[in-house]
Residue frames relative to the residue before (quaternion, step in Angstrom):
aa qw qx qy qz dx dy dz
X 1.0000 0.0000 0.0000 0.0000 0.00 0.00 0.00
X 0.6418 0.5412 -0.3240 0.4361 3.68 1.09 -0.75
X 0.8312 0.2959 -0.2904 0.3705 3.40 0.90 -0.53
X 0.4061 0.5706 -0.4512 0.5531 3.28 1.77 0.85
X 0.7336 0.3987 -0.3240 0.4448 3.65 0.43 -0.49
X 0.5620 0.5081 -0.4486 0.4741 3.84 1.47 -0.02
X 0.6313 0.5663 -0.3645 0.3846 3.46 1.02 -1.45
X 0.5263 0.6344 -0.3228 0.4651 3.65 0.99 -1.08
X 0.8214 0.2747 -0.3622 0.3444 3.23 -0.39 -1.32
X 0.6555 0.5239 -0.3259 0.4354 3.66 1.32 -1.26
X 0.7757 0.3295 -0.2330 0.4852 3.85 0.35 -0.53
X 0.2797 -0.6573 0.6788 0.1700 3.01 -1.77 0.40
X 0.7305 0.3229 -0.2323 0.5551 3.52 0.55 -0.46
X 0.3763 -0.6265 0.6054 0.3151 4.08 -0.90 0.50
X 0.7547 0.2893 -0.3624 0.4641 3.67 0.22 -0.47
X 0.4635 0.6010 -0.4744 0.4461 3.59 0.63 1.48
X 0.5140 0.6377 -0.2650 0.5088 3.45 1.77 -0.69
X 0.0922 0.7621 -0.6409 0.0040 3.54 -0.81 1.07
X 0.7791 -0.3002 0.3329 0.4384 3.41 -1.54 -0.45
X 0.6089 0.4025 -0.3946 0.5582 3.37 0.21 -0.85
X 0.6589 0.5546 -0.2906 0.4169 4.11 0.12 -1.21
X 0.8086 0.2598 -0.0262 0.5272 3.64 0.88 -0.92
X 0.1071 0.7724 -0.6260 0.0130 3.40 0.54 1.46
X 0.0461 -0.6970 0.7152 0.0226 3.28 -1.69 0.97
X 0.3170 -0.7704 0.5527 0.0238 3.74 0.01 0.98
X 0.9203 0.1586 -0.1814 0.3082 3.12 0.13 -1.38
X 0.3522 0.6616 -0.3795 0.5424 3.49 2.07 0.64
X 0.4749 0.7415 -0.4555 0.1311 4.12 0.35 -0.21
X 0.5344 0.5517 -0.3028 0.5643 3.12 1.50 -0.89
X 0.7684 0.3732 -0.3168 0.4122 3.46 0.31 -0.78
X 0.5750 0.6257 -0.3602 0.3849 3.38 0.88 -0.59
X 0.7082 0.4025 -0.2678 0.5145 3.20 1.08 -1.41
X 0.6391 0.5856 -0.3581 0.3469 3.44 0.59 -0.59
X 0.3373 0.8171 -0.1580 0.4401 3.46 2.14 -0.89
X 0.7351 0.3697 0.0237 0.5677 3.15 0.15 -2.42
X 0.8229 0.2370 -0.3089 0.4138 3.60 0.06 -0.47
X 0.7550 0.3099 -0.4285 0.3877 3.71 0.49 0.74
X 0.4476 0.5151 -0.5053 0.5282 3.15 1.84 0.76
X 0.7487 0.4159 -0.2854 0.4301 3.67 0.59 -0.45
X 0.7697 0.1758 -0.2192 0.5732 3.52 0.88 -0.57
X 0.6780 0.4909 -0.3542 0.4171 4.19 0.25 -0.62
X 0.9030 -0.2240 0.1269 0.3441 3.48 -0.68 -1.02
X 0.4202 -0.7149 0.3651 0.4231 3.54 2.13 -0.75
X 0.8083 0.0533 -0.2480 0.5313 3.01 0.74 0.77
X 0.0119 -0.8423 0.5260 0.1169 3.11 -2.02 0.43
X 0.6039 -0.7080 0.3101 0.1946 3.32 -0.66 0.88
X 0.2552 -0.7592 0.5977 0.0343 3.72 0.25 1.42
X 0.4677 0.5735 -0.6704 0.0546 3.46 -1.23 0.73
X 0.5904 0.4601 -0.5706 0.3378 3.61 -1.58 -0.14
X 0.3538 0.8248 -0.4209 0.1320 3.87 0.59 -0.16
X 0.3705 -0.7814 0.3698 0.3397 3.57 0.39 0.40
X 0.1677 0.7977 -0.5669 0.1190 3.80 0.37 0.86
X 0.6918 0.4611 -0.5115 0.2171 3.77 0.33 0.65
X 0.5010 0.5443 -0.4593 0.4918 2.68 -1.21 0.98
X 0.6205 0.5986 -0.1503 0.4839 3.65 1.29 -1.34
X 0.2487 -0.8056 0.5016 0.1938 3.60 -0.63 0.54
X 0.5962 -0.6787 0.0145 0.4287 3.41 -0.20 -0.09
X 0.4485 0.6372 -0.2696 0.5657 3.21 1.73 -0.10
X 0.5724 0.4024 -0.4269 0.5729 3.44 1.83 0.11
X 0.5002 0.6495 -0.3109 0.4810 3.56 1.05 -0.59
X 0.8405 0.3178 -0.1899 0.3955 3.22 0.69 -0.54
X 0.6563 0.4663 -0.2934 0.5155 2.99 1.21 -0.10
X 0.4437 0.6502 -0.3093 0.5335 3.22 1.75 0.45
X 0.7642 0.3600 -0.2305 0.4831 3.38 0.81 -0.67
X 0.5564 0.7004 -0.2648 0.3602 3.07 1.67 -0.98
X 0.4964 0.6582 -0.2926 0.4846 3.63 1.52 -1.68
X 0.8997 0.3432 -0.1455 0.2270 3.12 0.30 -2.10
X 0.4294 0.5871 -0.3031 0.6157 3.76 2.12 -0.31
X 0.7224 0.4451 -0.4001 0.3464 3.81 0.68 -0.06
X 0.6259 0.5974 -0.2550 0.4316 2.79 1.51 -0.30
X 0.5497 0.5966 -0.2148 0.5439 3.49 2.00 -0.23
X 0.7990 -0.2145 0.2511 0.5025 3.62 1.06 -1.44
X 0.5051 -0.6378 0.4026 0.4194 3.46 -0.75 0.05
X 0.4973 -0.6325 0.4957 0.3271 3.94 -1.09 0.63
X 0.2033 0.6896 -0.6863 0.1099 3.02 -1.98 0.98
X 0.8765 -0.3419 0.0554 0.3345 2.72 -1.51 1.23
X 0.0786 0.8388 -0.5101 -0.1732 3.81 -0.16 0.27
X 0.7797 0.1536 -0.1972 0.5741 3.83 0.87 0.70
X 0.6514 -0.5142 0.3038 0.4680 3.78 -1.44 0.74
X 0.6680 0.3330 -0.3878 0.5408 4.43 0.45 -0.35
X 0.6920 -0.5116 0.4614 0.2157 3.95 0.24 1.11
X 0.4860 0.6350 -0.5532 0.2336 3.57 0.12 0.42
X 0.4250 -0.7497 0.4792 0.1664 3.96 -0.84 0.46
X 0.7627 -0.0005 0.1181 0.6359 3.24 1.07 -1.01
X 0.1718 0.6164 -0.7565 0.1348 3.76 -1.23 1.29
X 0.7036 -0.4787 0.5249 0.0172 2.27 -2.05 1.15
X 0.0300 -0.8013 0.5958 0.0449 3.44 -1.06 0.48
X 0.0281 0.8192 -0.5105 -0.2596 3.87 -1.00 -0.24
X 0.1424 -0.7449 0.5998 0.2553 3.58 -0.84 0.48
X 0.5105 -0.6567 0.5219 0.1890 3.30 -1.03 1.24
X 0.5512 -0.6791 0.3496 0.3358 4.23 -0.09 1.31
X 0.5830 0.6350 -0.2849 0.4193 3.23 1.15 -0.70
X 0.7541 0.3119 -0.0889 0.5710 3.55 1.45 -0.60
X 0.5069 0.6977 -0.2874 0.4167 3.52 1.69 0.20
X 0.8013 0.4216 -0.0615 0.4199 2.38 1.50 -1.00
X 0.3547 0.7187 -0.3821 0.4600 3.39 1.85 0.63
């Protein structure tokens, strides 16, 4: 949460937030653990437990954003150019 509420105050735009900009110390293991089963295992990984209440969504996003910079660099993730969407899974299916 601290290094969302710095990136925030310093940035206007989320795709301005890098690694250096977004220190997360006690996340490295996971990061690295992150980066190496997107690059070598299956390509993706599933982020939950994250502390987002309280967080609006443009804090939300700059929450994941911080913590993906710290994995790789951003690109396009569909044909109308978007970088970053949002999904929900409804608990009822989370829990499968």
């Amino acid at each position: 949460m601290a290094a969302t509420r710095a990136a925030r105050q310093r940035l206007d735009n989320i795709m301005d937030i890098g690694k250096e900009g977004f220190v997360l110390p006690a996340f490295a293991k996971t990061i690295h653990d992150s980066k190496q089963e997107i690059m070598h295992a299956c390509g993706l990984v599933l982020l939950h437990g994250l502390p987002i209440e309280g967080l609006s969504f443009a804090g939300i996003a700059a929450m994941y954003w911080g913590f993906v910079a710290h994995i790789g660099s951003a690109c396009s993730q569909n044909a109308l150019g978007y970088l970053l969407d949002m999904l929900s899974i409804p608990a009822a299916v989370s829990t499968i």
